[in-house]
N, C-alpha and C positions, 0 to 999 in steps of 0.2 A: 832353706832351713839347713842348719848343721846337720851333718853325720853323727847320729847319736853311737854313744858306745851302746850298744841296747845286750843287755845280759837276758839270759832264758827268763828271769823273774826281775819282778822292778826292786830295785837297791833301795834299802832302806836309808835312813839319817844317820844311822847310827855305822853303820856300814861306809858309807860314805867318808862318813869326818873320821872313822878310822883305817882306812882303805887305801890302799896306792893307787889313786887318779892321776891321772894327770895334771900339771900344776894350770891352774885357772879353770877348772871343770866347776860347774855348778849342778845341781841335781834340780830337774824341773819333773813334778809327777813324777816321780821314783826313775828317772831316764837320766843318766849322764851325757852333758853336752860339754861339750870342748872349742872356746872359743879363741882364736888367734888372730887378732886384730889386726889392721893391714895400720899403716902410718897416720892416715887423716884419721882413724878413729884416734889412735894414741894420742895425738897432737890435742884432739879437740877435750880432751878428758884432761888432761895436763894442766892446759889452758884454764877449764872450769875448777877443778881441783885448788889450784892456785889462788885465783879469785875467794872461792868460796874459805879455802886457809886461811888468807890476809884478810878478808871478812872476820872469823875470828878473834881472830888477833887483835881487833882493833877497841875491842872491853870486855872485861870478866864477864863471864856467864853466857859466851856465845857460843857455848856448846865443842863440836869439833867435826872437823872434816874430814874424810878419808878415799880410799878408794878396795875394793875388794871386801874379804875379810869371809865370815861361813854365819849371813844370818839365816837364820833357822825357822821356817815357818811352818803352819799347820801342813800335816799331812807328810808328803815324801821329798819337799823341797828346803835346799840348800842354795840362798843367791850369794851372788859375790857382787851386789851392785856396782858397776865403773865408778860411779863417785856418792859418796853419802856425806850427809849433815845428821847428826843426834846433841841432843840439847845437854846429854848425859853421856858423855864418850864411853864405849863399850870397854870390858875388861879381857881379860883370855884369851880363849882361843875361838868362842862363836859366842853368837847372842841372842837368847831367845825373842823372836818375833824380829821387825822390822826397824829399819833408822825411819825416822820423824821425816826426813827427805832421801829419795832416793832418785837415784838420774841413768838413766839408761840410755848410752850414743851408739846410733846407726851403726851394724856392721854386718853384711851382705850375711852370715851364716847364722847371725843368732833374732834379727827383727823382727823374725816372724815369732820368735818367743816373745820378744820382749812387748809386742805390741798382741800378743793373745793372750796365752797364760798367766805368763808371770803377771803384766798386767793386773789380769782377775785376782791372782794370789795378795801380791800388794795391796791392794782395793781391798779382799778380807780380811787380810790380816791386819787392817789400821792402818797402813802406811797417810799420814798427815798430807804428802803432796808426792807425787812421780812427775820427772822429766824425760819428757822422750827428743834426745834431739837427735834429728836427721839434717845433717850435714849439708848430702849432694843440697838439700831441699831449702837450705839456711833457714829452717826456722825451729821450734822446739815447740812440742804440745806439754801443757801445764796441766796436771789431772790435780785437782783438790776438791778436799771435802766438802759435799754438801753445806750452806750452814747449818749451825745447832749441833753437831757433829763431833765435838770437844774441843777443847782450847788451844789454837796456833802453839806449834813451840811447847804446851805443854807431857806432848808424850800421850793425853788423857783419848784422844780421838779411840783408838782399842780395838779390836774384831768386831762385829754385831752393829759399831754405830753404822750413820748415813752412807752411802758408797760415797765414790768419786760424783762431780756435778760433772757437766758439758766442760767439756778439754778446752782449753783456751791456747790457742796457734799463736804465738809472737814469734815474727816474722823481722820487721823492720825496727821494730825498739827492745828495751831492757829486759831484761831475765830479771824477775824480783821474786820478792815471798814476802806474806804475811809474816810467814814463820821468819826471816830474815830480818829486820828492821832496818834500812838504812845501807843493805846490799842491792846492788846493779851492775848488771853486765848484758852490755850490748852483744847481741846475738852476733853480729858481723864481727865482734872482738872476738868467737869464738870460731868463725869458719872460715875469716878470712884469710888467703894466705897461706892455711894452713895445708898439708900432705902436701 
């Protein structure tokens, strides 16, 4: 687990996104973490990043990809997801609530957030799908919504619907999505080789 910056009192949102952090800190439960990715993380983000760009790109209305950025969710948390998909590309400088996919890659100081809390926070706060990929591991767990839950792709899933269903481990084949149509990316295109 990171070395948290841990201040006498927990740091608010608002304190945060106007605060001199560190640059890549995220606030998880009112706690500043500071994450410094070793090369296989970089590479394997890059890689996805990429893919899921030229996915885009490929017909109007496929939303937009990124990596970082200050989304804003219930309570005292600030993510910077390693790579995100929104169907609505965000504007400014944050954006209230979650992108429609969010993807979080393995890295020894921050896994144990990304696969506890934030997790749980994602999950309440709507996020449509989370990726978890762990590298050493080559495979990626898929969290998506229960069905009935609101509409792939439409943003509509919200706080309060269905959670996450049973995690889905893709190991030896394609990275897809519902929310995706017509994107794939084999897991081995992403750890191969790479760091």
């Amino acid at each position: 687990m990171p070395a948290p910056t841990t201040p006498v009192r927990p740091v608010e949102v608002e304190e945060f996104l106007t605060g001199d952090f560190p640059v890549g800190s995220e606030l998880v439960d009112g706690v500043v973490h500071l994450n410094d990715p070793a090369f296989l993380h970089q590479e394997v983000v890059s890689r996805l990043l990429q893919a899921l760009a030229a996915w885009t790109r490929t017909e109007p209305g496929h939303g937009r990809a990124g990596f970082g950025g200050n989304w804003v969710l219930a309570g005292r948390n600030v993510y910077k997801p390693d790579v995100w998909w929104a169907a609505e590309p965000p504007r400014g400088t944050r954006h209230a609530g979650p992108p429609e996919l969010a993807v979080e890659v393995r890295s020894p100081g921050t896994w144990a957030l990304d696969v506890g809390p934030k997790l749980r926070r994602y999950e309440a706060a709507g996020t449509a799908e989370l990726w978890l990929v762990d590298p050493p591991a080559w495979t990626v767990l898929v969290f998506r919504r229960a069905a009935g839950s609101g509409t792939a792709g439409s943003g509509t899933a919200g706080a309060g619907a269905a959670g996450f269903g049973t995690a889905l481990e893709v190991a030896g084949g394609d990275l897809t999505s519902p929310l995706l149509p017509g994107f794939a990316l084999p897991v081995t295109d992403l750890v191969e080789d790479a760091g």
